[in-house]
C-alpha angles and dihedrals in degrees: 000000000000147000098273090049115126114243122186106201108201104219110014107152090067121076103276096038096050085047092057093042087047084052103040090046088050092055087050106256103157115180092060109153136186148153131230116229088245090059095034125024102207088199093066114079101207098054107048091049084045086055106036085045094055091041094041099201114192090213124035112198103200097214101140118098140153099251138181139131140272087294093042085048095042093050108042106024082146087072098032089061112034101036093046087053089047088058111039089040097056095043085048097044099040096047085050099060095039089058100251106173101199126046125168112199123208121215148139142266081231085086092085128087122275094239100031115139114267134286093034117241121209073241092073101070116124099003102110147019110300117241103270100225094062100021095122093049081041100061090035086066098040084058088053093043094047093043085051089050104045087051095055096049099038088041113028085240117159091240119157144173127212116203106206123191115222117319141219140151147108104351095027114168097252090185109119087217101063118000123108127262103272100041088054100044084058086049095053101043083048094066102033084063086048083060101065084273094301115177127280130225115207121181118253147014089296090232114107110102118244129195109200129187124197103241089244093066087057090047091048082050085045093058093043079059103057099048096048127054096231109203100217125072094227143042136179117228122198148078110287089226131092141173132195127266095255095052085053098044091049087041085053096045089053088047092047093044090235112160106181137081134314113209117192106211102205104192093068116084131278102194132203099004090223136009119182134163129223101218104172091106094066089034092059094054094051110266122117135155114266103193119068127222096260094044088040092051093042093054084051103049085042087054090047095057103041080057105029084110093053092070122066097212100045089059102125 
């Protein structure tokens, strides 16, 4: 590998796609390619072999996905399951016939099981209940994970999975109805701010514990793993450190400036109690984030609030 060699990121117009493309630009990597859903829909078969056979790429990053939160995931399982599958399924497929030697695989914490000891090993996997409210997105992953890894051992292929913990950053998804827990809780103390500081409901007891990575700091772990041939099949990425809901929601009313009430609405779900991921495997092979929560939450409300205008729906 080398700088000039040609990577197809799969994805790269979302958040985590257009961070690896930011990093890997930044390092000098010059022949990046990628396609937007609109020009190539990854669920359909034909056309991505159609696509990675006419571009040729000597790496795939697999960093597209359908994504949402507890509510997305709750309401359409259906689509969490089958079109992650569609997609992961046709990149992984399709790299492995036409003879492409490296793969990095994108997936979730959300893999483990709901009740697994804490902090969570890549061990762990499969050996418990999933966690109900993501369990779709969840198995969808676990099939990825499992095809990466039986290439590699039946083939000698340098396929890998990277286990991220919740992400946010720069190009977060803002829209209540899908986004994530962090980027929502800066859109609604945004507004509540908007709103002469009215008071903010937020779902839940604020209790379960959270660990949370700017996207940067993935991309930075994506690009380790690329120019190293890591041994395992699957690494965890993420902090080692969480706090709970209510320590972020207060962190991120600080950052906002939002002076009113929070409200905890607790008939609404918590979700899994803890998530935390073990991440002494990636740390003993020289990789560790580099962007703190505080730091990380500040870069992306400044960039809310530079593009707010950008997105229809998040007009105020």
């Amino acid at each position: 590998m080398n700088l000039n060699s040609k990577i197809y990121i799969a994805g790269h117009n979302g958040m985590v796609g257009s961070a690896i493309w930011r990093v890997l630009s930044n390092k000098g990597y010059t022949n990046l390619i990628g396609a937007s859903s609109k020009d190539l829909d990854l669920r359909n078969q034909e056309a991505v072999r159609n696509f990675i056979t006419t571009e040729k790429p000597e790496i795939i990053i697999d960093a597209a996905a359908k994504v949402g939160g507890i509510l997305a995931n709750n309401d359409f399982p259906y689509q969490f399951l089958m079109e992650n599958m569609q997609i992961q399924n046709n990149l992984i497929s399709t790299a492995f016939e036409l003879g492409i030697n490296k793969f990095i695989f994108l997936g979730s914490s959300c893999i483990y099981p709901k009740m697994a000891p804490q902090p969570l090993k890549e061990e762990y996997l499969l050996t418990g209940s999933l966690e109900t409210t993501n369990e779709w997105y969840a198995l969808a992953k676990i099939t990825g994970v499992k095809s990466c890894q039986a290439i590699k051992n039946q083939f000698g292929r340098n396929y890998v999975s990277l286990m991220p913990t919740n992400l946010y950053g720069t190009h977060d998804n803002f829209d209540l109805t899908t986004s994530h827990v962090l980027p929502a809780l800066i859109r609604k103390f945004h507004e509540g701010k908007q709103n002469n500081n009215a008071p903010v409901t937020l779902w839940g007891s604020g209790t379960p514990l959270r660990e949370f990575l700017f996207v940067d700091d993935l991309a930075a772990a994506v690009v380790f793993a690329l120019e190293n041939n890591l041994p395992d099949y699957l690494y965890n990425i993420g902090t080692g450190e969480d706090l709970t809901i209510k320590d972020l929601a207060l962190l991120i009313q600080k950052i906002v400036g939002h002076n009113g009430k929070i409200i905890w609405d607790e008939s609404k779900p918590d979700g899994t109690p803890r998530k935390l991921l073990d991440v002494s495997k990636m740390h003993s092979l020289g990789w560790k984030h580099q962007i703190n929560l505080e730091d990380g939450i500040r870069k992306t409300y400044d960039w809310f609030l530079e593009n707010i205008n950008d997105y229809k729906e998040l007009k105020m």
